[in-house]
C-alpha positions in Angstrom: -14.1 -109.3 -39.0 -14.8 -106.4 -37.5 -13.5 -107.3 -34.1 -10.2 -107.9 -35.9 -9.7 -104.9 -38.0 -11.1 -102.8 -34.2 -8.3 -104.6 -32.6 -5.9 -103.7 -35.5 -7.1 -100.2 -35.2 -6.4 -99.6 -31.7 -3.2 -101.4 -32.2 -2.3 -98.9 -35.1 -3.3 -96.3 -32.4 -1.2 -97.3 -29.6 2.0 -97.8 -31.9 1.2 -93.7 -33.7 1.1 -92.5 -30.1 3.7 -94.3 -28.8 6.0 -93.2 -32.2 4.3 -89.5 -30.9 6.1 -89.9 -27.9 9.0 -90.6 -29.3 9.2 -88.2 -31.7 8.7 -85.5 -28.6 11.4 -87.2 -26.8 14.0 -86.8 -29.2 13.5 -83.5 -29.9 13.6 -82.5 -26.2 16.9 -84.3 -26.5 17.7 -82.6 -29.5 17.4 -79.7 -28.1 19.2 -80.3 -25.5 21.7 -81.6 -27.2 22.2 -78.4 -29.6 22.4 -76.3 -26.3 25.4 -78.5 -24.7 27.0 -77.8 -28.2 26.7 -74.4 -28.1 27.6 -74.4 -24.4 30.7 -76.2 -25.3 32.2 -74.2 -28.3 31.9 -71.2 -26.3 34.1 -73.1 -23.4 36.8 -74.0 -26.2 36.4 -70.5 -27.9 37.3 -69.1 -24.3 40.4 -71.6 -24.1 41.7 -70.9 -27.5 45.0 -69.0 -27.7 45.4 -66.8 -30.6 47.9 -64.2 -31.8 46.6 -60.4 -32.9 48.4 -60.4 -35.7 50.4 -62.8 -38.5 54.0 -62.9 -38.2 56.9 -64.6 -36.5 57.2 -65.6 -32.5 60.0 -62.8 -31.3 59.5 -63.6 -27.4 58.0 -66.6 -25.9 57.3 -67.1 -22.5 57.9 -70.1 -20.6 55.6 -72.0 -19.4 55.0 -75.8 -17.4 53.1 -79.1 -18.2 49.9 -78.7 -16.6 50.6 -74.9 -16.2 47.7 -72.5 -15.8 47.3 -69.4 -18.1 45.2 -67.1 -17.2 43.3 -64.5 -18.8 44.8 -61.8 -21.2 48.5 -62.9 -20.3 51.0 -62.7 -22.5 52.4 -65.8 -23.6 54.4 -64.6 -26.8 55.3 -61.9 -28.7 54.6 -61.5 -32.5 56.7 -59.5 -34.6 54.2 -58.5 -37.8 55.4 -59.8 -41.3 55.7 -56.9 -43.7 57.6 -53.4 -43.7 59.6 -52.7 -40.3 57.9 -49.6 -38.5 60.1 -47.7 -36.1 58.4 -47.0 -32.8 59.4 -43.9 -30.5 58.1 -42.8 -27.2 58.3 -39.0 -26.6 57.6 -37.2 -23.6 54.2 -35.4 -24.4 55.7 -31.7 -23.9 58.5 -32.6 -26.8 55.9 -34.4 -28.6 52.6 -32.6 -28.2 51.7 -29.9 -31.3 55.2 -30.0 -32.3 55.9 -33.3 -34.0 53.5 -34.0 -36.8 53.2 -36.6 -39.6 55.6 -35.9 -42.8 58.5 -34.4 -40.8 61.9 -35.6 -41.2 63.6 -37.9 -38.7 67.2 -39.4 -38.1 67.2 -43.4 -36.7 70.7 -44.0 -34.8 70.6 -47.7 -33.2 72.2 -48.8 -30.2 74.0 -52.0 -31.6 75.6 -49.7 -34.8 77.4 -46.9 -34.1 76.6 -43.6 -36.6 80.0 -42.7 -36.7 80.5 -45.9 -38.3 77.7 -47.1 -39.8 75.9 -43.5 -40.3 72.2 -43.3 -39.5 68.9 -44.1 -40.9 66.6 -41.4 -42.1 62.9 -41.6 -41.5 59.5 -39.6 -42.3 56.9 -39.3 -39.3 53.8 -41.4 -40.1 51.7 -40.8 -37.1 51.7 -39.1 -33.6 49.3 -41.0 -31.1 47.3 -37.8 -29.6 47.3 -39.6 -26.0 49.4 -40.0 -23.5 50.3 -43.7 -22.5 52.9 -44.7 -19.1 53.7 -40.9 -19.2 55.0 -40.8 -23.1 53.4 -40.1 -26.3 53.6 -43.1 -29.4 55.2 -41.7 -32.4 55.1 -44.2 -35.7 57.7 -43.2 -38.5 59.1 -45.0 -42.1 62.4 -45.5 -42.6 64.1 -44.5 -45.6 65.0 -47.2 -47.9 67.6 -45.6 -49.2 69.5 -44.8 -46.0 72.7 -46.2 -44.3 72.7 -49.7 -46.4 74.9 -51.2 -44.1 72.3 -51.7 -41.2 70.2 -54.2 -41.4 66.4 -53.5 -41.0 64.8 -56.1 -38.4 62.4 -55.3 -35.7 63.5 -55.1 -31.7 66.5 -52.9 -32.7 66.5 -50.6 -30.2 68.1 -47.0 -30.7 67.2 -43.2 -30.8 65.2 -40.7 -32.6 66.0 -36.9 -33.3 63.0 -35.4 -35.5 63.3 -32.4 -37.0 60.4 -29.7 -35.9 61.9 -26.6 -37.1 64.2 -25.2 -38.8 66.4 -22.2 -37.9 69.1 -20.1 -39.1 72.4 -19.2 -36.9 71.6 -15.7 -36.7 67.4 -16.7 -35.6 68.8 -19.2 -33.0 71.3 -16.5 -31.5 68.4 -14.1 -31.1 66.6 -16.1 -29.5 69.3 -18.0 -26.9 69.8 -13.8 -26.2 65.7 -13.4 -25.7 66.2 -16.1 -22.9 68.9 -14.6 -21.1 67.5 -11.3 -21.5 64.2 -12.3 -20.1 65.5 -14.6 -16.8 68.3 -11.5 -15.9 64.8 -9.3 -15.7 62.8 -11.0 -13.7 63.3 -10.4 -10.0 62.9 -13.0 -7.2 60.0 -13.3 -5.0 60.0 -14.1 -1.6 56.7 -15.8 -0.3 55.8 -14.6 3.6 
């Protein structure tokens, strides 16, 4: 009896270390396996194509079966649901400290002529304080009110006037006589 129940003791053994062994081998594979998971949703994060903002596809480029992309191209453009924004790019000494947010602005597009269809009016939102490709960003709102016959869609293009001063006849004279004043008084230089 007691040779039976030592034998079934070391067979208990054997069978706990070999379940031991197993256990450990799993959850090297586990493990492992959680580390090829991870490894592989970064690979399909890096592959996913996703657009900055919601809205509509206004541009898309074409592209092949079996095509490559590669990184950070563009391969459509979205036009943003929501209010239309009008985009204008100034040269920075026409822009710089003299067009601020709140000033009034006149919208005349390409594709409608003003005499025509009139213009749209529009209020400066915001004045990008860098200069980007040589010309400064400058965001305005159009009025709602304004020119009813034009549609309001994005990709219009046009021109913007904004309004940075105002000045009476008599102010503007002066000052068109300052300028002449001043260049008839300065004499030329001659460099050796």
């Amino acid at each position: 009896m007691d040779r039976e129940q030592h034998t079934r003791d070391s067979e208990r053994e054997v069978r706990l270390k070999k379940i031991s062994q197993e256990i450990t081998s799993l959850e090297s594979q586990r493990k492992t396996t959680e580390a090829e998971i991870e490894r592989l949703q970064y690979e399909i994060e890096l592959r996913r194509v996703r657009a900055p903002a919601d809205g509509r596809l206004g541009e898309v480029a074409i592209l092949r079966i079996g095509g490559v992309v590669k990184e950070g191209e563009t391969l459509a453009t979205v036009v943003p649901s929501g209010t239309v924004k009008v985009v204008a790019q100034f040269p920075p000494a026409a822009a710089l400290g003299r067009i601020r947010p709140g000033q009034p602005a006149r919208l005349r597009l390409d594709g409608f002529p003003w005499a025509q269809y009139g213009s749209l009016g529009a209020t400066v939102s915001q004045v990008g304080s860098e200069v980007r490709d040589g010309r400064v960003r400058v965001e305005l709102l159009l009025d709602p009110h304004s020119a009813a016959r034009i549609p309001r869609q994005h990709g219009l293009p046009g021109s913007v006037e904004v309004q940075v001063e105002s000045l009476s006849p008599a102010a503007l004279a002066l000052r068109a006589a300052g300028r002449m004043i001043g260049e008839s008084t300065r004499a030329p230089t001659q460099t050796p």
